[in-house]
N, C-alpha and C positions, 0 to 999 in steps of 0.2 A: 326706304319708305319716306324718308323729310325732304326728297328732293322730287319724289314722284307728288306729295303736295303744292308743288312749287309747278310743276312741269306739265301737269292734268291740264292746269287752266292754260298755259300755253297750249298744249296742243289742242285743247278747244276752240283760242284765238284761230289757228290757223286752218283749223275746220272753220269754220265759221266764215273767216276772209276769204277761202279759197274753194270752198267744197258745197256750200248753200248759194243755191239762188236769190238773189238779193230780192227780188219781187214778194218772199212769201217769208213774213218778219215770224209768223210760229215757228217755223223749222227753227230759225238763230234763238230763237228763246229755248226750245226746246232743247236744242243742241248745249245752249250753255245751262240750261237747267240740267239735265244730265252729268255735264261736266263736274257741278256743284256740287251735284248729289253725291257723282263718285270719290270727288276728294273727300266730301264729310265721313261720308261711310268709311274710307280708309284712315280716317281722324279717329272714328271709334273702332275699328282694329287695331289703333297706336295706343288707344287709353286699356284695349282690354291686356295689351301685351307692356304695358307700360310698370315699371317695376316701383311700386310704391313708395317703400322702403329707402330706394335708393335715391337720394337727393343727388349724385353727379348729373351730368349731363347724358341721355340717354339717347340711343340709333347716333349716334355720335357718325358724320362724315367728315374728311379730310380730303383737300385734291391740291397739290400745289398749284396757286394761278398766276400773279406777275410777283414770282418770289422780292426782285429788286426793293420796291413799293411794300413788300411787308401784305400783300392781301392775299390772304386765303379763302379758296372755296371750302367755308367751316360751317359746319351744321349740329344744333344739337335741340335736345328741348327737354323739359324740368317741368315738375310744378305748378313755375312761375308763367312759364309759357304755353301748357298744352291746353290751360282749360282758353284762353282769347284765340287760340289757332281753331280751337271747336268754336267759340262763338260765333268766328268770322266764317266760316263754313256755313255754320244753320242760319245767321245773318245776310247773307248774299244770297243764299237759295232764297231768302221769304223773300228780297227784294227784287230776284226775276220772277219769282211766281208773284207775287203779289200786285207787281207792276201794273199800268195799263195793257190791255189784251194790244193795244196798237201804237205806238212808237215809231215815232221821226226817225229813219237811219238807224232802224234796227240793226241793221250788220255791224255799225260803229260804234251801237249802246251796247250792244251784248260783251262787244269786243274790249270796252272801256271796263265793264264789269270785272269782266275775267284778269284783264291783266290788274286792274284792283286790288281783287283776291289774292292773286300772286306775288303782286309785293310785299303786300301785308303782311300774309303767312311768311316769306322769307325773313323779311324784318325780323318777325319774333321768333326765327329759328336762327339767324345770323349771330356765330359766336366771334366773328371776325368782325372789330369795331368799324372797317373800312367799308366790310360787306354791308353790316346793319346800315350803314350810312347809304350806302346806294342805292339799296331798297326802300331806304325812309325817304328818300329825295324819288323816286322813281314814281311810288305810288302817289305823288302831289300833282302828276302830269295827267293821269286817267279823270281823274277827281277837279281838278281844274276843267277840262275842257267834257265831265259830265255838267257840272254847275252853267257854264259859257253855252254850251248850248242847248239841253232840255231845261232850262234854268226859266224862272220868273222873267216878269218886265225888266227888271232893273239885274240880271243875270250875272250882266257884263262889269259891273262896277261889283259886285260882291264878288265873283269870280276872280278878279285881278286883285282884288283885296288881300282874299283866302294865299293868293299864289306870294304876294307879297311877303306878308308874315310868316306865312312858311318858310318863304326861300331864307328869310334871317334868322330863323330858328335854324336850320339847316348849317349855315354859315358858323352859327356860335358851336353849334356843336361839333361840326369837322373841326373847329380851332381847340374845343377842348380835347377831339382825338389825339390831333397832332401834336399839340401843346404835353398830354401826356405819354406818350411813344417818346419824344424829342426829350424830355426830361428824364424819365427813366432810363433814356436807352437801349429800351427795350429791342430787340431786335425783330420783333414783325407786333400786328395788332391784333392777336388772339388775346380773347378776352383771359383766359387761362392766364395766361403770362403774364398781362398786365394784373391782374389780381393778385399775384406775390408780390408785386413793385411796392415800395413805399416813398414817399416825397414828402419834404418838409411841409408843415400844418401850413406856411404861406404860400407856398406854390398850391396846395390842395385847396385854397378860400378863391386863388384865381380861377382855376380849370371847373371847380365844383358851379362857382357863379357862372360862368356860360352852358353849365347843362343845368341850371335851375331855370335860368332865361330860356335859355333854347326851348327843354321841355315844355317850360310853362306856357310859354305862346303856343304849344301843340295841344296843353290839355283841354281848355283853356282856364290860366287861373287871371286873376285883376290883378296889374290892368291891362291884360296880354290878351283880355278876351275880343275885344272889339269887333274880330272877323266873323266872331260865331254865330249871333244874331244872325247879322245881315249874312251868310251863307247859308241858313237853315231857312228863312223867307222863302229865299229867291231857289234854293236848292227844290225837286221834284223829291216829291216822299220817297220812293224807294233810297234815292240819294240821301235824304235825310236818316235814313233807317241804316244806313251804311256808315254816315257821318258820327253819328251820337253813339250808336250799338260799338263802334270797331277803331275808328280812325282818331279817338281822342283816347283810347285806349295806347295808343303806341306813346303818346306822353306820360302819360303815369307807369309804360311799363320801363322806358325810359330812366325815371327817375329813380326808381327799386332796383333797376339793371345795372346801369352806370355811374348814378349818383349816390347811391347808398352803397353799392357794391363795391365802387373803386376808389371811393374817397370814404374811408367811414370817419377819419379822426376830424376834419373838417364839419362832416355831416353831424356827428354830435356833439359840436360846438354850436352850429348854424340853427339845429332842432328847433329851440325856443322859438325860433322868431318865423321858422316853415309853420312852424301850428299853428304863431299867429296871423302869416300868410294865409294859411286855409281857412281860420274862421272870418276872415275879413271877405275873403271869397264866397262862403258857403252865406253870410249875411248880407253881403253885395248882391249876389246873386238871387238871394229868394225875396229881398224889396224889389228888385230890378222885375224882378216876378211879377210881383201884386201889382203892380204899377200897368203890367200891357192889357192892351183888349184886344191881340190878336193871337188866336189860342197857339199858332205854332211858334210865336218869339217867347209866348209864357213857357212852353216845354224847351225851348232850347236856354232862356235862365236859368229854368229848372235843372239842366244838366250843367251848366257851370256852378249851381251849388253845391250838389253832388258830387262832383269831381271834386272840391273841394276837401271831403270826408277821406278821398285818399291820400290826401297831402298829409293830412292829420296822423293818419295811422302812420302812414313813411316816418315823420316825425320823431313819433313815439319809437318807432324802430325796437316791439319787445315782440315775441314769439306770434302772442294773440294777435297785435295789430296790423302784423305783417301777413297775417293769415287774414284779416279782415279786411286788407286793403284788395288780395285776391280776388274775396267775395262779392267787395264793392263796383269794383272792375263790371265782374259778370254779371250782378245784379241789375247794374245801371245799365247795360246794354241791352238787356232782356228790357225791361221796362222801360226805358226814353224810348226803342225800337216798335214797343207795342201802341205806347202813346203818339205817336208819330203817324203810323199807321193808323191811326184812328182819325185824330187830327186831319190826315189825307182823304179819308173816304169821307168826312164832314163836307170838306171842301170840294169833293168831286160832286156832289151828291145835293149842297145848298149854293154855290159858290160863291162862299164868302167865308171868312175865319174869323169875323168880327165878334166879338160876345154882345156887341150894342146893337147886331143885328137878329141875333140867333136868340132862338126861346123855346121849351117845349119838347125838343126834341127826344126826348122821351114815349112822345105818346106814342101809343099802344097800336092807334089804327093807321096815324099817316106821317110819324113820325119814323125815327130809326132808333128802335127801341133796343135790338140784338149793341149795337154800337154803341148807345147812350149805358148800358150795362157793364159791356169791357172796358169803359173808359173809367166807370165808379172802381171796376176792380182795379186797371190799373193805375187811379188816383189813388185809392188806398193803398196798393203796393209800395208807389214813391214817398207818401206819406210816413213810410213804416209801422203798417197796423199788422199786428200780428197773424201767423200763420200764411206770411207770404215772402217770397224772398229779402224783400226789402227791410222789412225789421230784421232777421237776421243781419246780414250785412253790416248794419246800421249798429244794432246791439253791439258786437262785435265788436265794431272800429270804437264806440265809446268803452267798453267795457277791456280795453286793451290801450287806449291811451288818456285815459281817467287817472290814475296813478299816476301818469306820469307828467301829463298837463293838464291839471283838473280846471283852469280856466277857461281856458280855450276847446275844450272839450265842452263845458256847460255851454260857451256860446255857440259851437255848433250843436249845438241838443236844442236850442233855442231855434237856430235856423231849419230843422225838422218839424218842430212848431209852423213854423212858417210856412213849411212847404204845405201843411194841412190849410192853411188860407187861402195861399193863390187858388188853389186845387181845388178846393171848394167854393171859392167866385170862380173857379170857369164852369166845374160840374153843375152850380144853382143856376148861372146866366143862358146857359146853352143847351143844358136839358129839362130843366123843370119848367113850371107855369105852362103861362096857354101858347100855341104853337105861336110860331111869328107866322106875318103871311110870306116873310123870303121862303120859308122852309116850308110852305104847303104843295102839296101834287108832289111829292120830292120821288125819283126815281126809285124803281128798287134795288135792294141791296143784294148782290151777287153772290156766291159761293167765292170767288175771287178776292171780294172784300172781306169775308167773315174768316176764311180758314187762316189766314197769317196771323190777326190777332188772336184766331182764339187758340192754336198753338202757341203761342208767347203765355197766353195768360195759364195755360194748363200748366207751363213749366214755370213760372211763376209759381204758382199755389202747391205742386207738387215740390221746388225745392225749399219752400218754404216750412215745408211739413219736411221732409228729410232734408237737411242742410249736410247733413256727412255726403251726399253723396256729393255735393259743392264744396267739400273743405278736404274729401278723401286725398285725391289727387297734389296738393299744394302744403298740405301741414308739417312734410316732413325738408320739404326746400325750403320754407321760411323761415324754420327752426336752425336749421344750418346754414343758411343766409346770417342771421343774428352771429352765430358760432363763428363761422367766418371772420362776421367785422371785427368780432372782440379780438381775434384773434392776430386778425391786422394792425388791429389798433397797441395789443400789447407789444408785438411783436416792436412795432416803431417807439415804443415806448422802453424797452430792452436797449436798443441803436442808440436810442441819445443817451441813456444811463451810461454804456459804452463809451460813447463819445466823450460826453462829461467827464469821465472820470481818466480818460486818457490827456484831453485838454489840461487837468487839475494836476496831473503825473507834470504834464510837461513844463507846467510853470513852474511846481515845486524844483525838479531838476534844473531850472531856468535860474 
């Protein structure tokens, strides 16, 4: 079942390259909307047959692939991974449907999607650290050359950007695979295996710092963000919806995977100064906020603040926040995804993103009123006003790393403040008062426009009223995650007692 996730979107691509008429771009949308569908829907026959209780690794596959090299074709999924394998699902479908009806090279957009999708999903089911790697560097090529060419004016300088920073996040993290396989001597890169390994606390401060780097330039945290701005500009909304919802999820899931998971005695030395990495992010990022006038850079600060929130919780690394960091994850993908979406349909619709232009947009008779609505909801969702996903989430991650870093926790509680600011200088500039004259005669608004956000915003407000069915799935991996570290950590804490005292034998016999 985890590799027909993987191989759906494949054999979409090659429907699509070889089986559609290039002249009639519905059919390839079509075709790969189908495809989406079918993976999601077999995404919620994996959660309905998915064994709650059990925190191992579940549908577990195995295939030997270049045994020499230690890489396995290894599959599995948890928790930690099945609810962002669903996000990216229901995320990629709202981004071919949601799309324009007509697209430059549809055979080669549709085609860039799908193999998107498939990276991605493999990434977060790759238990082989070689595999995860091939798929995190894989899915940087579709994504590059979506940005390069349905991209903004300025496309090509954000696109080689994006490709940049990644490639060296990429770089540090195969150094700290290798660096920990080579050390351990471990004999192949199953994540399994290397999680019994133990390494002295200095070797783990080297390996841990290039997947705190690596990560961080993926999620993005400061001062590692720089690409993200300028990729969300110049990126086409669907892209962006793809971007923000799924593709900076693979850094934070990164850090709770590999960073927490394989290094824990490091990671809880290092904690202190992660949380105040995160609150420096989460307040960098929502001044960086109030500061723009162009509503799509104000939502993509917005999500460098937010991702921030899960640095925090990693941190704190206790039962709650590790289960919050989850929530955060999904949270923020559903809402930057729907803000984005909106943000897009403004700009198709006035074209302009400007708030120093825009005014009114609310009204009733010749404004875009259905629009101006979803965007108060999902302002108030990122804001964390209650009874929508985003205060859970948010609740959550404070109320799980409060105890543990009650500083750094107040200043990101401060930066949730904040996000009610910017959000509401974009909501007062862009929809309220008297209409502008950019935005008068404004075209109308499609059923193509309305139904993506207002499915985001439903599930939105429904998981905010049930948040068990967002914590069901992951409460009992992050509980055992925690169980785990300690256990690692005692464990290498036994070794040197060990050690010590055989050291202490020999000099007395000396």
């Amino acid at each position: 079942m985890l590799s027909a996730l993987i191989w759906i979107p494949i054999l979409g691509v090659l429907l699509i390259g070889f089986g559609v008429e290039p002249l009639i771009p519905s059919r390839a949308r079509l075709v790969a909307l189908l495809t989406v569908g079918s993976v999601f829907l077999l995404t919620i026959v994996l959660g309905t047959q998915f064994a709650v209780g059990d925190a191992g690794m579940q549908f577990a596959e195995h295939l030997v692939w270049i045994e020499p090299l230690g890489l396995t074709y290894e599959l599995g999924v948890d928790g930690l991974s099945l609810p962002l394998i669903a996000l990216n699902g229901l995320l990629t479908a709202i981004a071919i449907a949601g799309g324009e009806p007509s697209v430059n090279r549809p055979r080669l957009y549709f085609i860039l999607l799908l193999l998107l999708n498939a990276s991605v999903t493999a990434a977060f089911l790759a238990q082989n650290l070689l595999l995860f790697f091939l798929f995190y560097e894989i899915e940087l090529i579709p994504l590059y050359l979506l940005i390069a060419i349905w991209g903004g004016a300025n496309r090509g300088y954000a696109a080689t950007k994006f490709l940049i920073y990644t490639a060296i996040s990429g770089i540090l993290i195969l150094a700290a695979f290798l660096g920990l396989a080579l050390l351990t001597g471990a004999p192949s890169f199953d994540y399994q295996v290397l999680l019994t390994q133990v390494l002295p606390l200095g070797q783990q401060f080297v390996l841990l710092g290039a997947i705190l780097i690596g990560f961080g330039i993926k999620i993005p945290l400061v001062p590692f963000h720089t690409w993200l701005p300028d990729a969300h500009v110049e990126a086409s909304t669907p892209i962006s919806v793809l971007l923000a919802g799924v593709l900076l999820k693979l850094g934070t899931y990164g850090l709770l995977r590999f960073g927490l998971g394989l290094f824990p005695e490091a990671w809880a030395v290092l904690a202190p100064w992660l949380a105040t990495w995160a609150a420096v992010s989460v307040l960098y990022g929502a001044f960086m906020a109030i500061a723009q006038t162009d509503m799509k850079k104000m939502v993509a600060y917005s999500s460098i603040a937010h991702m921030g929130y899960v640095l925090l919780a990693a941190a704190a690394a206790t039962p709650l926040s590790l289960l919050a960091s989850v929530c955060q994850m999904v949270s923020h993908g559903l809402i930057a995804a729907m803000l984005f979406l909106l943000v897009g349909v403004v700009y198709q619709k006035t074209g302009t993103r400007n708030l120093e232009a825009l005014r009114g947009l609310l009204n009733p008779e010749r404004g875009l009123p259905l629009i101006g609505s979803l965007m108060i909801i999902g302002v108030m969702a990122s804001s964390g006003i209650p009874g929508m996903v985003g205060f859970i989430s948010e609740f959550l991650v404070f109320r799980g790393s409060f105890p543990i870093f009650p500083v750094q926790t107040l200043l990101c509680m401060v930066g949730t403040g904040l996000t009610a600011v910017y959000f509401l200088l974009l909501v007062n500039r862009a929809f309220f008062g008297r209409l502008s004259e950019s935005a008068e005669n404004l075209p109308p608004v499609s059923w193509n426009d309305r139904a993506p956000a207002m499915l985001l915003a439903a599930l939105i407000v429904v998981l905010g009223l049930q948040p068990n069915w967002l914590v069901h799935y992951s409460e009992t991996t992050t509980k055992t995650l925690i169980s785990d570290r300690l256990a690692i950590a005692q464990a290498s804490v036994v070794v040197k007692q060990v050690v010590a005292k055989q050291t202490l034998k020999a000099e007395i016999m000396e």
